[in-house]
PAKOLLUM-213968 format. One record per residue (C-alpha): x, y, z. Coordinates in steps of 0.25 Angstrom, whole numbers, plus 5000, padded with zeros to 4 digits. Layout:
<nodes>
NODE_X_Y_Z
...
</nodes>
This chain:
<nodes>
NODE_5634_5469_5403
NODE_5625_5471_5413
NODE_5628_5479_5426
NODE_5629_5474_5440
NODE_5621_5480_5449
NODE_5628_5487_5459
NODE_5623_5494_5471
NODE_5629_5505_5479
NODE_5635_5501_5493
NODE_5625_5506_5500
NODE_5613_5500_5492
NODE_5618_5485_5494
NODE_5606_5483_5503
NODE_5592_5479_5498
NODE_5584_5486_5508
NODE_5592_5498_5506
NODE_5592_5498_5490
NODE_5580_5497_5492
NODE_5576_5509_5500
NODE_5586_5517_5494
NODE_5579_5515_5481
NODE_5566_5518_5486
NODE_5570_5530_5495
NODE_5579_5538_5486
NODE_5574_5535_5472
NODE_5560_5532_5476
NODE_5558_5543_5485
NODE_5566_5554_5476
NODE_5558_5548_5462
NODE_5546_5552_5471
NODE_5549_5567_5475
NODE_5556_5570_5460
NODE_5550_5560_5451
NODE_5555_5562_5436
NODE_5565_5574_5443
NODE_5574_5562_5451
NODE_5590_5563_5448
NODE_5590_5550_5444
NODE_5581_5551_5432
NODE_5585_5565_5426
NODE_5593_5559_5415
NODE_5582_5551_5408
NODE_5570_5557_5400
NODE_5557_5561_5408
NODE_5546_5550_5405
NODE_5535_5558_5396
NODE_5524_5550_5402
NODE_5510_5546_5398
NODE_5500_5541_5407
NODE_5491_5533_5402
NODE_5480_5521_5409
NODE_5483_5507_5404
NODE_5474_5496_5403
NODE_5479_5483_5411
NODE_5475_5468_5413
NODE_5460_5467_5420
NODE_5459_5481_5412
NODE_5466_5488_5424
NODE_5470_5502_5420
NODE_5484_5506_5424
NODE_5490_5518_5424
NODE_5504_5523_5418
NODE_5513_5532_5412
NODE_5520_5529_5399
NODE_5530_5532_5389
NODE_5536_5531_5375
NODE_5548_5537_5369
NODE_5549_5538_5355
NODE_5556_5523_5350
NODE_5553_5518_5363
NODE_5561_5504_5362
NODE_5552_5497_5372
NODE_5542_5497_5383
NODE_5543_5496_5398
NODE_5531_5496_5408
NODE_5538_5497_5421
NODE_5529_5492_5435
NODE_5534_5500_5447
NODE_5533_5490_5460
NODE_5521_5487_5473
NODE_5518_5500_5475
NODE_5519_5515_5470
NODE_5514_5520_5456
NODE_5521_5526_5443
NODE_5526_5537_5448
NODE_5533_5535_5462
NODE_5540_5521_5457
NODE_5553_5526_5454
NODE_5561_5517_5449
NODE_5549_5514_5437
NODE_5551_5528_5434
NODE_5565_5527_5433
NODE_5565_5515_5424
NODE_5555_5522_5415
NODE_5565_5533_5413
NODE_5576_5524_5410
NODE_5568_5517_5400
NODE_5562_5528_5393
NODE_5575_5535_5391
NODE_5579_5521_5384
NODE_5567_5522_5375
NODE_5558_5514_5381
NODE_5542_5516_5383
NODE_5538_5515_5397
NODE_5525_5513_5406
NODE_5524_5517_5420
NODE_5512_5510_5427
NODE_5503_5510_5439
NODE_5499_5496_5440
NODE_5488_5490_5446
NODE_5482_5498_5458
NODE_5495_5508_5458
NODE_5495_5520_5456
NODE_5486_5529_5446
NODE_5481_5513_5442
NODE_5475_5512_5455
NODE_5468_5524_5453
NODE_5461_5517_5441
NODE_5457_5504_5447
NODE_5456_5496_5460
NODE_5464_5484_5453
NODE_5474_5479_5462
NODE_5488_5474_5459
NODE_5492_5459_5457
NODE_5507_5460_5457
NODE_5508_5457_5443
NODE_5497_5446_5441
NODE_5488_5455_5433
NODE_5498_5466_5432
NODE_5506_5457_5422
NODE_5496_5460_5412
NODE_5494_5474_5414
NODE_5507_5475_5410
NODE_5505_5467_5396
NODE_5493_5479_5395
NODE_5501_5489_5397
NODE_5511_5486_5385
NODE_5501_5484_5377
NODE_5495_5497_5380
NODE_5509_5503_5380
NODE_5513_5499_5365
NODE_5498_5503_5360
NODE_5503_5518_5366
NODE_5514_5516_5359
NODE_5525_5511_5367
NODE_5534_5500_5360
NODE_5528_5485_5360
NODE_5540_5480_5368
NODE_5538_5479_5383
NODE_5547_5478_5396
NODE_5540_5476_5409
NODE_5548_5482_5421
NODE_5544_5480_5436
NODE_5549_5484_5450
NODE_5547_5476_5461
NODE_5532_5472_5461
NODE_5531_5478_5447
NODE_5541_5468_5444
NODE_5533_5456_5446
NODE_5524_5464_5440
NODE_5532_5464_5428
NODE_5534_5449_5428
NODE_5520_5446_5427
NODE_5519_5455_5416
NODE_5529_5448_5407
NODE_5521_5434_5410
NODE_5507_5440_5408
NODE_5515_5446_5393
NODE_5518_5432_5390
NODE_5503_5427_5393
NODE_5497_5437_5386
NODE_5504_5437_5373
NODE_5509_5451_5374
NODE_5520_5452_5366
NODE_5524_5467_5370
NODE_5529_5464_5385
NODE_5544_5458_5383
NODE_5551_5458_5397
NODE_5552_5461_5410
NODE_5560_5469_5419
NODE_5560_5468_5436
NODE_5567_5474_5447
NODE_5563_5469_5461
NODE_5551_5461_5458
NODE_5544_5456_5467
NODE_5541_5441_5465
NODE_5538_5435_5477
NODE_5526_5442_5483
NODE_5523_5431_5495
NODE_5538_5428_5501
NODE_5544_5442_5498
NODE_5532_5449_5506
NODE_5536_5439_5517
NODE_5549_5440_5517
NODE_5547_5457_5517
NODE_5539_5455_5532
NODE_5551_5448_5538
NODE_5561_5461_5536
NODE_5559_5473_5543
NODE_5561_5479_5528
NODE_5553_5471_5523
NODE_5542_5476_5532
NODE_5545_5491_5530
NODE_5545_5489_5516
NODE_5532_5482_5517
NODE_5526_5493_5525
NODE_5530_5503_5516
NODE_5524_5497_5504
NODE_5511_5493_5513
NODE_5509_5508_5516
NODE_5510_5511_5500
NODE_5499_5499_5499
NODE_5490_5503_5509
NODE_5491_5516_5501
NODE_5488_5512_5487
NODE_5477_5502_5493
NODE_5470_5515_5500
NODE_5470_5523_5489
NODE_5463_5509_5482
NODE_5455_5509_5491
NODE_5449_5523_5491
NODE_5449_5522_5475
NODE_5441_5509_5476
NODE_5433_5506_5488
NODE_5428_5493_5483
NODE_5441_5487_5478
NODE_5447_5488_5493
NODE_5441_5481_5505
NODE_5437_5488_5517
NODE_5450_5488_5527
NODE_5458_5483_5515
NODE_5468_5495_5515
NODE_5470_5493_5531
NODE_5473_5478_5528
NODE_5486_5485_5519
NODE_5496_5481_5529
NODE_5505_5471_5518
NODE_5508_5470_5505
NODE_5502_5456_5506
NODE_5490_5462_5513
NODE_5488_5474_5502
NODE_5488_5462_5492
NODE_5477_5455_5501
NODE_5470_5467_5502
NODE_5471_5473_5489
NODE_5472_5462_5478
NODE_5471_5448_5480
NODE_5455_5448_5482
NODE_5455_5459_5468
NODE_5464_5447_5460
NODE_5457_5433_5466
NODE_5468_5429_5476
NODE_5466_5421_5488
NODE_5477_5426_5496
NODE_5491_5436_5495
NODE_5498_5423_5495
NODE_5490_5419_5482
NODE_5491_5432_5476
NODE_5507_5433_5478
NODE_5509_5420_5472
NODE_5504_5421_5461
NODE_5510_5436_5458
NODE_5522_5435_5462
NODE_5534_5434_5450
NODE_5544_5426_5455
NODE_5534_5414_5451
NODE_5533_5421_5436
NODE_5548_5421_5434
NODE_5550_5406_5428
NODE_5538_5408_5420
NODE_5539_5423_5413
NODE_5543_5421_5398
NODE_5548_5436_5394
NODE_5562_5442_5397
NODE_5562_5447_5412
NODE_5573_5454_5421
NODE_5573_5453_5435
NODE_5581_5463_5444
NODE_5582_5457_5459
NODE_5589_5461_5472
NODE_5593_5452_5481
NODE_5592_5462_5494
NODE_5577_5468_5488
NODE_5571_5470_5502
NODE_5558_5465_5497
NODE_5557_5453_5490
NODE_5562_5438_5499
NODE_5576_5434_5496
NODE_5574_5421_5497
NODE_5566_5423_5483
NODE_5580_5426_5476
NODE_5583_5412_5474
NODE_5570_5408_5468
NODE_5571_5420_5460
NODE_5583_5417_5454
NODE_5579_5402_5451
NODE_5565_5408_5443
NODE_5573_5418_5435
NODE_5583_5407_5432
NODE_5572_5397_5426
NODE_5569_5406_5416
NODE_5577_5413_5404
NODE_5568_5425_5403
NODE_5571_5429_5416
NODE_5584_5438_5420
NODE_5587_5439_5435
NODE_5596_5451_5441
NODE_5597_5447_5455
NODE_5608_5456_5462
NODE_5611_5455_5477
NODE_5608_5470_5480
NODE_5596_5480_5473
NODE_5586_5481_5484
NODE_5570_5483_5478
NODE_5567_5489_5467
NODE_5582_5497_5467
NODE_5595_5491_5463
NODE_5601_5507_5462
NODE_5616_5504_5458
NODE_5627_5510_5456
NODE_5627_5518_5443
NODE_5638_5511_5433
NODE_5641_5510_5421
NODE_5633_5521_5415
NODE_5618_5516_5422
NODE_5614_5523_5432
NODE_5610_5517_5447
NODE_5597_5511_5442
NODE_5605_5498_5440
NODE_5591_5489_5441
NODE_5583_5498_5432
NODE_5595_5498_5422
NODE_5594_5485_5422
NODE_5579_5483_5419
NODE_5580_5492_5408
NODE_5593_5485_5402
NODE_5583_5472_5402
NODE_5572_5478_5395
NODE_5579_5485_5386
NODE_5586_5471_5381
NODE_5570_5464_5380
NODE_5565_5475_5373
NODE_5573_5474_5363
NODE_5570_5471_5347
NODE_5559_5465_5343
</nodes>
């Protein structure tokens, strides 16, 4: 049976979850890394690091690893911005699931991280990410790592995740089975408006610009003549680093364009692999008023599983620790899933 989630008293308010998450496990992850309290019972990662070849030929970089009788794969995308190694809660699933005996992939997708240090490729928020991942699990099982594959993704990295199943299914790739998402983003257009009308949602919007502008600098001086001049300065939305940034690069006439047809709430009636996703009805960043739509898609299709609960914040749903699992409660549940896809044969 599975467990409910449960949140501490003082953790029953998105915005709060949400910050706490970030502050106290993001910030410590960030001054200790592999050292934090929390991960001293699991076995260090013996990483490899290793450049992987996407869609478009876009190299990507990562670090990856297989214990012997690995059970399954799992390529794990972290969210909008930072890279491999100050996403925390992708490092902690890794760690979960390579204790269990899986093989898994840490990645620096397009234009993060070490990958934008090896092309001026911009991101598409999972239109062409989608069939990097598929390249990546083939990449993954030719190093050895067993040819049955889990796509796991937070926040953004989620709906990058749901347009890697669909772009499994289109390409024929029998090694990607399921999917796995915690806080996705699916609405790109409404939940960016919806985030300007809340004093939070502007401080978490200015927060994340600042880490934009940053990574759109650092593109900048790496590539002169991938960025226009004034570009960088013009960084003053998410909306206008994806003007900016990425739309020209993919052939799209306006943000508005570009977050349509990215966007996963719209793939979630068509997607034809096993998914899981894991939903907060208090996530600060996403438009509530998507709940019910949400609900509706996941409902019209069988493949689909929906765990919707009333608190969990962003990319947090710490619990209370029960029954033998720690307070990870939405990480648990992630791993439960893949765990029961990947399977047999």
């Amino acid at each position: 049976m599975m467990l409910a989630y449960r949140p501490p008293w003082y953790l029953r308010n998105g915005l709060v979850q949400t910050w706490f998450g970030s502050s106290r496990y993001g910030d410590t992850w960030n001054q200790l890394g592999d050292q934090v309290a929390w991960l001293q019972h699991l076995p260090l990662i013996p990483w490899q690091e290793h450049i992987f070849v996407g869609a478009d030929a876009v190299p990507l970089w990562g670090q990856w690893a297989c214990p012997s009788q690995a059970q399954g794969t799992l390529i794990i995308t972290y969210g909008i911005t930072g890279t491999v190694h100050t996403a925390w809660y992708a490092q902690t699933l890794a760690r979960k699931a390579y204790a269990l005996g899986y093989a898994v992939l840490l990645y620096d997708w397009r234009a993060h991280g070490r990958t934008g240090e090896l092309s001026p490729v911009p991101c598409s928020d999972g239109w062409r990410e989608g069939e990097d991942q598929v390249r990546l699990a083939e990449q993954l099982v030719t190093l050895g790592c067993p040819a049955k594959v889990a796509l796991v993704g937070f926040s953004l990295g989620g709906q990058l995740a749901l347009w890697g199943i669909k772009a499994a299914v289109e390409l024929h790739s029998p090694l990607i089975r399921t999917a796995a998402v915690l806080a996705p983003n699916l609405e790109s257009n409404r939940s960016l408006t919806y985030l300007r009308t809340t004093w939070a949602g502007r401080k978490i919007e200015e927060v994340l610009v600042k880490e934009l502008r940053v990574e759109a600098k650092k593109r900048e001086e790496r590539y002169p003549e991938a960025v226009k001049p004034g570009a960088v300065e013009r960084v003053t939305s998410i909306s206008a680093f994806d003007e900016q940034m990425v739309i020209e690069y993919y052939g799209f006439p306006t943000v508005v364009d570009y977050y349509q047809k990215t966007s996963g709430l719209y793939l979630l009636e068509q997607l034809k692999l096993p998914f899981l996703v894991i939903y907060a009805e208090d996530d600060p960043m996403f438009e509530p008023a998507l709940i019910p739509e949400i609900k509706h898609r996941m409902a019209a299709n069988p493949q689909g599983q929906l765990l919707l609960t009333k608190a969990g914040g962003h990319v947090s749903h710490i619990g209370v620790a029960q029954a033998g699992e720690d307070q990870f409660w939405a990480f648990n549940r992630l791993m439960a899933f893949c765990e029961v896809q990947l399977k047999g044969e």
